[in-house]
C-alpha positions, 0 to 999 in steps of 0.5 A, spaced: 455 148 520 455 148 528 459 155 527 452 159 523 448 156 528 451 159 532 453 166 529 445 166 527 443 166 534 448 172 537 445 175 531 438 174 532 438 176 539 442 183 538 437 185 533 431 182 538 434 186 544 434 192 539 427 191 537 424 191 545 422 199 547 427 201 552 433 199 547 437 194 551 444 196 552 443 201 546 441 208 551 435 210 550 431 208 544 424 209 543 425 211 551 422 217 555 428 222 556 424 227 560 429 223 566 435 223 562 439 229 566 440 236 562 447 239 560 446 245 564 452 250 565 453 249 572 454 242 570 459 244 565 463 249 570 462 244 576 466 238 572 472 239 578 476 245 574 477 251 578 474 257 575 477 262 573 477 269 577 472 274 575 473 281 575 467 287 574 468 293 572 462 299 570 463 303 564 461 309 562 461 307 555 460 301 550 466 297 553 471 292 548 476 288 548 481 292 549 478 295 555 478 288 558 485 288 557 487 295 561 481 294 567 484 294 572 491 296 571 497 293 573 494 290 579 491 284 574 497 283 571 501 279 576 501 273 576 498 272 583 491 275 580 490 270 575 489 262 575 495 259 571 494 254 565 498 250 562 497 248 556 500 244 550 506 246 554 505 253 554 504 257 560 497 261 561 495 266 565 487 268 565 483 272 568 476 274 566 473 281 566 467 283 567 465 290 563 458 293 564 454 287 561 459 284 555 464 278 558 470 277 556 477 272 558 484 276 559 490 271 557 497 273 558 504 269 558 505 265 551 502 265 543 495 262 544 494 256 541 488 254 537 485 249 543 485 254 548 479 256 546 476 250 550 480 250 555 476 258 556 469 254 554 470 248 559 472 252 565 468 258 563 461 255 561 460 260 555 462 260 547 468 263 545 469 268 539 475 263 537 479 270 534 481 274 540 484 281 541 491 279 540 497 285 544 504 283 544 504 278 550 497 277 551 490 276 548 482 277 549 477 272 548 469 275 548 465 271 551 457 268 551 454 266 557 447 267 554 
């Protein structure tokens, strides 16, 4: 009998600390949220990654994904220019490139795997098209930072 006396009262306090407005202990329940802190991309991009190296190129035309790949020439394509990742034990190197006013992320070095798109959106702060360019040894994610 002690035992339901006692699981009667914890159950009664949860449900009383429950009812109260500001949800104690439970977030913020029926509270005002305008204080709460608002998920911002620089708050994305700052969680203690290194970004990756940013590279702008101007065209004259309507810039792809396979325009991302070749700017820059061979000079972006060594290894000191782009940040390694490793990543399900596979070596990346990344770099994104900039062409007029589309964006886009250059992986090099291994097949891609499916949880690279993340590791893409936690160190770029944009949504990635998970289908990239795909070339022998690399390929192009596009990116939108809208």
């Amino acid at each position: 009998m002690m035992k339901k006396t006692l699981l009667f009262l914890g159950v009664a306090a949860i449900v009383a600390a429950c009812s109260q407005p500001q949800g104690v202990g439970l977030g913020a329940l029926g509270s005002d949220t305008s204080d709460l802190p608002q998920n911002t991309r620089t708050e994305f991009e700052m969680a203690g990654l290194t970004p990756l190296p940013i590279y702008r190129f101007d065209f004259a035309d309507a810039a792809t994904p396979a325009d991302a790949l070749n700017a820059g020439g061979n000079r972006l394509r060594q290894a000191e220019q782009n940040l390694e990742i490793v990543q399900e034990s596979r070596t990346y190197f990344m770099r994104q490139v900039e062409l007029n006013d589309s964006i886009y992320v250059v992986s090099e070095g291994d097949a891609p795997v499916a949880s690279l798109v993340s590791v893409i959106r936690a160190r770029t702060g944009c949504l990635v098209d998970p289908q990239p360019l795909r070339s022998d040894d690399a390929a192009v994610y596009t990116l939108d930072c809208s």
